[in-house]
Structures are given as C-alpha cells and as structure tokens.
PAKOLSE-828487 format. One record per atom (N, C-alpha, C, O): x, z, y; residue number from 1. Coordinates in Angstrom, 2 decimals, always signed. Each point is the difference from the previous one (the first is absolute). Example, Ala and Ser with C-alpha at 12.3 -4.5 7.8 and 13.67 -1.06 7.14 Angstrom:
atom X: +13.19 | Z: +7.80 | Y: -5.69 | n: 1
atom X: -0.89 | Z: +0.00 | Y: +1.19 | n: 1
atom X: +0.90 | Z: +0.00 | Y: +1.20 | n: 1
atom X: +1.04 | Z: +0.66 | Y: -0.02 | n: 1
atom X: -1.39 | Z: -1.38 | Y: +1.07 | n: 2
atom X: +0.82 | Z: +0.06 | Y: +1.19 | n: 2
atom X: -0.77 | Z: +0.73 | Y: +1.09 | n: 2
atom X: +0.51 | Z: +0.17 | Y: +1.11 | n: 2
REM end
This chain:
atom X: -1.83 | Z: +12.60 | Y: -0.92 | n: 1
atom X: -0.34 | Z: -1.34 | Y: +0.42 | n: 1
atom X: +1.24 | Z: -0.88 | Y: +0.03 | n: 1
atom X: -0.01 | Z: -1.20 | Y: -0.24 | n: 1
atom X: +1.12 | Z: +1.94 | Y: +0.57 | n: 2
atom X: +1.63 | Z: -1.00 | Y: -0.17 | n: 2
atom X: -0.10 | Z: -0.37 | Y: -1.19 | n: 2
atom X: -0.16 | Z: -1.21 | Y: -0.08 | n: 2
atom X: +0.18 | Z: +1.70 | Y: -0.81 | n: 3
atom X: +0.24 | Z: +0.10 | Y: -1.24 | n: 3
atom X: -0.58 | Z: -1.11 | Y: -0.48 | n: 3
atom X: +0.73 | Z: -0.84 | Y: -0.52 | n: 3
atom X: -2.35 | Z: +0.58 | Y: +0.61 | n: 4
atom X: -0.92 | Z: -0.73 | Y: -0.15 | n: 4
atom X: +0.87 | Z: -1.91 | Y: +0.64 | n: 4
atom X: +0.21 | Z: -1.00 | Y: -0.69 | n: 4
atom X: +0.04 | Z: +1.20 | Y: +1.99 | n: 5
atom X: +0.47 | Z: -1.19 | Y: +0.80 | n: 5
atom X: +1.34 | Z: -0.21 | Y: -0.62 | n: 5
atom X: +0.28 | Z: -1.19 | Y: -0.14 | n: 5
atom X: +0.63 | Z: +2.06 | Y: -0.29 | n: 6
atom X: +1.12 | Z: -0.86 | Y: -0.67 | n: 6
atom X: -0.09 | Z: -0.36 | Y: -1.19 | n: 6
atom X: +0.79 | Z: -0.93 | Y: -0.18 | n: 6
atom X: -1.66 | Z: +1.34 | Y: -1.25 | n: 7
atom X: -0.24 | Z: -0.31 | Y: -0.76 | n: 7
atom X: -0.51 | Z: -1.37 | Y: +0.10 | n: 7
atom X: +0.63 | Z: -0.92 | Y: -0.52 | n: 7
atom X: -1.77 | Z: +0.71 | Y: +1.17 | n: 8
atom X: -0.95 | Z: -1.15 | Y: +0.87 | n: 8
atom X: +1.37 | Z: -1.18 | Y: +0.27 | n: 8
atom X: +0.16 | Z: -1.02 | Y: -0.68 | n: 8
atom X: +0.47 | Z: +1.33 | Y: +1.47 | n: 9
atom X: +1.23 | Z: -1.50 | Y: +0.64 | n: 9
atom X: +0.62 | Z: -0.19 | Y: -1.01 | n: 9
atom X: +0.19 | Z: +0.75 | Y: -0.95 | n: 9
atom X: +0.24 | Z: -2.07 | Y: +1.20 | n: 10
atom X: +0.87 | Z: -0.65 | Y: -0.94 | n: 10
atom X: +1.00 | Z: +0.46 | Y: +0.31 | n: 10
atom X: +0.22 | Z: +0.54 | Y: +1.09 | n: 10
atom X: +0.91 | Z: -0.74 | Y: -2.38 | n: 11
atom X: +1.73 | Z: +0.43 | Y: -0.49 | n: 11
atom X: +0.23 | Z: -1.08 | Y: +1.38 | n: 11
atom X: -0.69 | Z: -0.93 | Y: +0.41 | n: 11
atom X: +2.01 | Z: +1.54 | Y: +0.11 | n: 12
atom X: +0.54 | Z: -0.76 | Y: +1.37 | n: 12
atom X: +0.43 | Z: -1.39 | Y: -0.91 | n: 12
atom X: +0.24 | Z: -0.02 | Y: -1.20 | n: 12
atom X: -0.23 | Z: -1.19 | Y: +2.23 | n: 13
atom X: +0.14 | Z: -0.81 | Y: -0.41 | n: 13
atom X: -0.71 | Z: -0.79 | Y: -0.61 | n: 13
atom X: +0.56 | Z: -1.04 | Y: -0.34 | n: 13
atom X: -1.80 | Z: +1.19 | Y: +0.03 | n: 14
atom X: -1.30 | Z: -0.67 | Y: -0.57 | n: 14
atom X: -0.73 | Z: -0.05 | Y: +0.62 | n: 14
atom X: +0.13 | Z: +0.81 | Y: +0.92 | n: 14
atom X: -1.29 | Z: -1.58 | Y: -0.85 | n: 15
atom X: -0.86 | Z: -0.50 | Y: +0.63 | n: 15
atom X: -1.17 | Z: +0.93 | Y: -0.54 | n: 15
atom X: -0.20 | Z: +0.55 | Y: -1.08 | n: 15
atom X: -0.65 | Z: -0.64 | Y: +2.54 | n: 16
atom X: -0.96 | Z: +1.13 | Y: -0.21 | n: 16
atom X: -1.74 | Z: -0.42 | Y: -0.34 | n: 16
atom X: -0.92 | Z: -0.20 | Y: +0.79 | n: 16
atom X: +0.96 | Z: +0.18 | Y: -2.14 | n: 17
atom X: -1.38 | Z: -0.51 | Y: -0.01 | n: 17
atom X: -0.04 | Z: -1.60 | Y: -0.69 | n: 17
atom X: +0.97 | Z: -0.76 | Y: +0.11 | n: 17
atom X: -2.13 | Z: +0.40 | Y: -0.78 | n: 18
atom X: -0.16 | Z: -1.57 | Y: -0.14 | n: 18
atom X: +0.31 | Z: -0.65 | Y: +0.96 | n: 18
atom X: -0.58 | Z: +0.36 | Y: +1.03 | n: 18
atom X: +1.29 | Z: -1.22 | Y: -0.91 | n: 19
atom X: +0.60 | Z: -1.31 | Y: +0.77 | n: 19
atom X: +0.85 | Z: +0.69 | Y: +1.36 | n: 19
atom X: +0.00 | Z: -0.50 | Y: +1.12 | n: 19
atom X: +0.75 | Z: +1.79 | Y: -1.52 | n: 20
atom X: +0.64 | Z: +0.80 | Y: +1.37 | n: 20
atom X: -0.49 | Z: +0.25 | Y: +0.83 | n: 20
atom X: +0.34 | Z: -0.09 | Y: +1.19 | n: 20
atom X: -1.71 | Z: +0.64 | Y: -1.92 | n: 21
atom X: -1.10 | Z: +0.95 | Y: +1.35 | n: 21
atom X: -1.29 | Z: -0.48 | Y: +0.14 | n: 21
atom X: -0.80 | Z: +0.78 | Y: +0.53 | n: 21
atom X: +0.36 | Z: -2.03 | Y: -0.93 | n: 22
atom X: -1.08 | Z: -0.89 | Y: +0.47 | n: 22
atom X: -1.16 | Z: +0.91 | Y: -0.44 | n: 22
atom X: -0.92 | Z: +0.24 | Y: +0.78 | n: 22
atom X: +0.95 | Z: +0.32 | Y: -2.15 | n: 23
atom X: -0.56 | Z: +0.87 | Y: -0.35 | n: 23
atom X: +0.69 | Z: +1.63 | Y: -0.11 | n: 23
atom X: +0.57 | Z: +0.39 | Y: -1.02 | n: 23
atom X: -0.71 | Z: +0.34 | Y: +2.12 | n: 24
atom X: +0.56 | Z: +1.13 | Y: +0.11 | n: 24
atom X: +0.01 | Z: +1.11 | Y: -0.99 | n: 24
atom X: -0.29 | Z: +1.18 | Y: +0.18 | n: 24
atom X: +0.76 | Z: -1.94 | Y: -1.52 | n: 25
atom X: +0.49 | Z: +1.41 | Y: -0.86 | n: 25
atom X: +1.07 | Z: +0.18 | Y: -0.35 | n: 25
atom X: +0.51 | Z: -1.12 | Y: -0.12 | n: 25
atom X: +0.23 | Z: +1.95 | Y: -0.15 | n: 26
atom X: +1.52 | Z: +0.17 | Y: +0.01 | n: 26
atom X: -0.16 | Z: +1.13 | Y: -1.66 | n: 26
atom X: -0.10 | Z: -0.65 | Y: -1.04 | n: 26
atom X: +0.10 | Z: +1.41 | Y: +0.97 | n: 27
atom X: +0.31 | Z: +0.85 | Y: -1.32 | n: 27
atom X: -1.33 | Z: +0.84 | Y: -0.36 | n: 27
atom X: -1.10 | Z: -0.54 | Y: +0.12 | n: 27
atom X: +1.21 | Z: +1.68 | Y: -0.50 | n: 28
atom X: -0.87 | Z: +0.73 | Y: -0.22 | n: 28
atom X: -0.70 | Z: +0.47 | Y: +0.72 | n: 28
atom X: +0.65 | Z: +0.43 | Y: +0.96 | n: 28
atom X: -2.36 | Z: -0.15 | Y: -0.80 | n: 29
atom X: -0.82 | Z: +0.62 | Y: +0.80 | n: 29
atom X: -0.83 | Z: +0.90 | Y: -0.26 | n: 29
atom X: -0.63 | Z: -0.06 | Y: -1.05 | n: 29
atom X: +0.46 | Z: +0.98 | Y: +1.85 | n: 30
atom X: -0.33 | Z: +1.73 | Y: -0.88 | n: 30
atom X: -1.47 | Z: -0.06 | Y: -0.24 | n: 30
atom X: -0.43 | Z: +0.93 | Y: -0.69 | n: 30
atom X: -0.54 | Z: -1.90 | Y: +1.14 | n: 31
atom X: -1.24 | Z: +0.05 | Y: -0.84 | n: 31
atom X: +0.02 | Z: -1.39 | Y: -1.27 | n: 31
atom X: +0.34 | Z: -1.18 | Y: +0.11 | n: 31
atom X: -0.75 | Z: +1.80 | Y: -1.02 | n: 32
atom X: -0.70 | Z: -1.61 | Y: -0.70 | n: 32
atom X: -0.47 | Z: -0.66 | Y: +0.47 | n: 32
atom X: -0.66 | Z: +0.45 | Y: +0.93 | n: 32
atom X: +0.56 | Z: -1.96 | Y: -1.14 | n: 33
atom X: -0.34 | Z: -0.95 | Y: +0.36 | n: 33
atom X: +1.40 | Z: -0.53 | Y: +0.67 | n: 33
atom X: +1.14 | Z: +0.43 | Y: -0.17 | n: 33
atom X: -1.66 | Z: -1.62 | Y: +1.09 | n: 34
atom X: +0.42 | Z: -0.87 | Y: +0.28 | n: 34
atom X: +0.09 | Z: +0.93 | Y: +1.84 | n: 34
atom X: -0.40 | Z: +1.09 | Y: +0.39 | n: 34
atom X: +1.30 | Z: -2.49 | Y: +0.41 | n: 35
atom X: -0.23 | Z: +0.67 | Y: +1.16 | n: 35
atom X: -0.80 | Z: -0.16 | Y: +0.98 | n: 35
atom X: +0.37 | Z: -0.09 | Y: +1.17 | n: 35
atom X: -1.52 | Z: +0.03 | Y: -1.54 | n: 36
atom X: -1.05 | Z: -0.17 | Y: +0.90 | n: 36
atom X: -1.27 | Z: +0.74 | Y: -0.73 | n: 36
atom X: -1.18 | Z: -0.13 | Y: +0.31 | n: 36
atom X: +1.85 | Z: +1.11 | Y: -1.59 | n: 37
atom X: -0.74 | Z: +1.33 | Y: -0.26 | n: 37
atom X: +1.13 | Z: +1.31 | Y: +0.42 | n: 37
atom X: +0.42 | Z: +0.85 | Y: -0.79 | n: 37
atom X: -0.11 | Z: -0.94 | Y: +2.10 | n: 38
atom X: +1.02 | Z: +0.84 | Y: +0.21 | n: 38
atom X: -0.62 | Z: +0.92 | Y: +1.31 | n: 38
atom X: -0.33 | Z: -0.56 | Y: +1.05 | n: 38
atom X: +0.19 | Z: +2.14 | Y: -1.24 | n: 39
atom X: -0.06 | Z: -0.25 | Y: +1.67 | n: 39
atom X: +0.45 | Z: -0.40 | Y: +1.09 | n: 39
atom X: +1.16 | Z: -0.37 | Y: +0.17 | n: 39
atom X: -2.33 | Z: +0.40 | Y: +0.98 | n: 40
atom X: +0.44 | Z: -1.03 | Y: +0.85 | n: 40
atom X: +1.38 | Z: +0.97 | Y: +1.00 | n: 40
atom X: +0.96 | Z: -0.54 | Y: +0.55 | n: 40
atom X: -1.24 | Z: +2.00 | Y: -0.58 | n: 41
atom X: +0.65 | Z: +0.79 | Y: +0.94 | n: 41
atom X: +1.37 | Z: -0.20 | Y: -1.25 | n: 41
atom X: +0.98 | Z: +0.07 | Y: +0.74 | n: 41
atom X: -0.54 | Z: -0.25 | Y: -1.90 | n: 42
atom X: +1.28 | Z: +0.29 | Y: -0.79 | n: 42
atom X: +0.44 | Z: -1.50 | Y: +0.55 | n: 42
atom X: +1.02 | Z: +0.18 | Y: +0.66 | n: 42
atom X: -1.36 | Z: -1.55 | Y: -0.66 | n: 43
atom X: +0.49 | Z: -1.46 | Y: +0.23 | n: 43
atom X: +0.33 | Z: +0.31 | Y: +1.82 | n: 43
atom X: +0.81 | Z: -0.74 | Y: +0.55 | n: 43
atom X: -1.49 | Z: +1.81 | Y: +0.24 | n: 44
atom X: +0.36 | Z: -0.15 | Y: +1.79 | n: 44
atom X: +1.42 | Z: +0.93 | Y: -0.48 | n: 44
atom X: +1.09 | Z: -0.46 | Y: +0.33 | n: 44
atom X: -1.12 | Z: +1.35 | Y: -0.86 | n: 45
atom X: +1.27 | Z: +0.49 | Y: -0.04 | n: 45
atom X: +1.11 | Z: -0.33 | Y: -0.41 | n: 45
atom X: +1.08 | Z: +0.28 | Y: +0.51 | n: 45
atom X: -1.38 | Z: -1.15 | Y: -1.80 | n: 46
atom X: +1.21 | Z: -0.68 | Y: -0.25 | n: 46
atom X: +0.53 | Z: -0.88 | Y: +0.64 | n: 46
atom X: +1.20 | Z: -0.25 | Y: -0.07 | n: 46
atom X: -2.62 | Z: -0.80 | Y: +1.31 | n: 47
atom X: +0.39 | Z: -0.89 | Y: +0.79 | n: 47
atom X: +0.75 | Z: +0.73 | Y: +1.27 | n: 47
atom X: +0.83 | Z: -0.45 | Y: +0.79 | n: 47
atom X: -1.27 | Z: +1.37 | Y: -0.88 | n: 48
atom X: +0.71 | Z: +1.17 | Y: +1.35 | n: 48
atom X: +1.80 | Z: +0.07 | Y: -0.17 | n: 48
atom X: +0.81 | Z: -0.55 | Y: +0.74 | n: 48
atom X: -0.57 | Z: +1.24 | Y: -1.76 | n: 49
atom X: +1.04 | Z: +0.43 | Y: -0.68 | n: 49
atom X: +1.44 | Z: -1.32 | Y: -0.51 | n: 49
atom X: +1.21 | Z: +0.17 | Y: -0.15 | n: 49
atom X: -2.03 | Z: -1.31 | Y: +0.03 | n: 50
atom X: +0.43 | Z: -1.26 | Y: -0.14 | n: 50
atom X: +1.05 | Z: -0.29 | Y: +1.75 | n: 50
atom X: +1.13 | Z: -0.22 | Y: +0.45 | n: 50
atom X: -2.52 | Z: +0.44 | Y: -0.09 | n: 51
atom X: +1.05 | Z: -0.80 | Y: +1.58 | n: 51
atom X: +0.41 | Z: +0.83 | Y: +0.91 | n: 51
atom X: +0.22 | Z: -0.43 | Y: +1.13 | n: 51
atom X: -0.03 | Z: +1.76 | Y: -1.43 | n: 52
atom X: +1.27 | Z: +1.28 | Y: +0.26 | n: 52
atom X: +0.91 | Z: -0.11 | Y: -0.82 | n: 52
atom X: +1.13 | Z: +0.38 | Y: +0.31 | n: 52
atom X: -1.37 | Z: -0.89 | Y: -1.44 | n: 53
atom X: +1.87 | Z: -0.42 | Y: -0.37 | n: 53
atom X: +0.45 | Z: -1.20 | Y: +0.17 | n: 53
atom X: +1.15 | Z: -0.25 | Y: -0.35 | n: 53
atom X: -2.09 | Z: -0.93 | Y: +1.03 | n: 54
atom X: +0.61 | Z: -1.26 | Y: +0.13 | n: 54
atom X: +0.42 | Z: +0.63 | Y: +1.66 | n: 54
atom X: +1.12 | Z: -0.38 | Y: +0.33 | n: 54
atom X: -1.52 | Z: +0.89 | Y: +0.28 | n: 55
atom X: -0.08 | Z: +0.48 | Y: +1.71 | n: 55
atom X: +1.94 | Z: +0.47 | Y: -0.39 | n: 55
atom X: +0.97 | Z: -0.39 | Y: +0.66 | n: 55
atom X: -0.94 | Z: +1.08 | Y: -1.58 | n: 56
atom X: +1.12 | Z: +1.40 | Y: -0.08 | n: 56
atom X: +1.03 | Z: -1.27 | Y: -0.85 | n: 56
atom X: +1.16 | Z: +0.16 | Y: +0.37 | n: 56
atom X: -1.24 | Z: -0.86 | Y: -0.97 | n: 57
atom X: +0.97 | Z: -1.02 | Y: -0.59 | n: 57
atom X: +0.44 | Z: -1.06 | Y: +0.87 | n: 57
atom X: +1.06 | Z: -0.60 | Y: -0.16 | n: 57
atom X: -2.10 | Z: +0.34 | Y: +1.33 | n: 58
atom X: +0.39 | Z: -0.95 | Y: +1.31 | n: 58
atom X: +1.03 | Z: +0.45 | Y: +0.47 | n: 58
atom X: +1.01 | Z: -0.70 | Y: +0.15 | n: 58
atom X: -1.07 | Z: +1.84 | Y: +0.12 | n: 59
atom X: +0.86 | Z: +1.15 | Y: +0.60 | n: 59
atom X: +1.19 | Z: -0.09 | Y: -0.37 | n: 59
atom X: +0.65 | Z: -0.34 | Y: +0.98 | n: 59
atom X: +0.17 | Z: +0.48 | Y: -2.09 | n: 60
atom X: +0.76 | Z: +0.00 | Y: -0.88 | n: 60
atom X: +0.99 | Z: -0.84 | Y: -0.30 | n: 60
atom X: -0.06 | Z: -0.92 | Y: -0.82 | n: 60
atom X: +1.42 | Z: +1.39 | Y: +1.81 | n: 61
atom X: +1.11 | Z: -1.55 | Y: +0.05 | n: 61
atom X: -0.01 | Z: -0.72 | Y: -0.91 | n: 61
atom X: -0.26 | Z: +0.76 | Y: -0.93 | n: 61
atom X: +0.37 | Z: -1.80 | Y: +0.50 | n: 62
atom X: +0.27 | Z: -1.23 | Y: -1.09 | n: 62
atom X: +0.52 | Z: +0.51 | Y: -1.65 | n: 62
atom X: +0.22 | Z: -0.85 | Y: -0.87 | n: 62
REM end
C-alpha cells in the first residue's frame, strides 16, 4: 500500500493534482479509471498515510 501512495504523490516540489489539489489527483492509481473508480478503503489510506507524514514533517527542524 506504501508503494501504491508514493507512486500516487507528486515529485516534491509540485503541486498535487489539477489546480494544486482542487481535484485530488497527484500520479498514478492502482485501479483503472479515474479517482472516483478507486476504492473507497485504498483513497482512506492514502488520506491516512498523507497526514502522518505531514504530522512527522511538522515535527522536523526547518
């Protein structure tokens, strides 16, 4: 499932998604389709997994 979520985010330094998120797609996603043919439990995990590394980068002197 890591594997899946870093493939998924954008290269650092780029914006994530049409218009930097408005539409939440960033790279590749492990079913076909689009992302709203995705499961719903693979999009909670990546949203999970997302804000444990923004939590762990807060963290993280300058």
């Amino acid at each position: 499932m890591v594997q899946f979520w870093r493939a998924y985010r954008p290269p650092p330094g780029r914006l994530a998604g049409m218009a930097g998120g408005i539409i939440p797609v960033a790279g590749h996603l492990p079913e076909g389709g689009g992302f709203g043919d995705q499961a719903a439990i693979m999009l909670d995990a990546f949203a999970i997994m997302s804000a444990a590394e923004a939590e762990l980068l807060a963290g993280e002197p300058g």
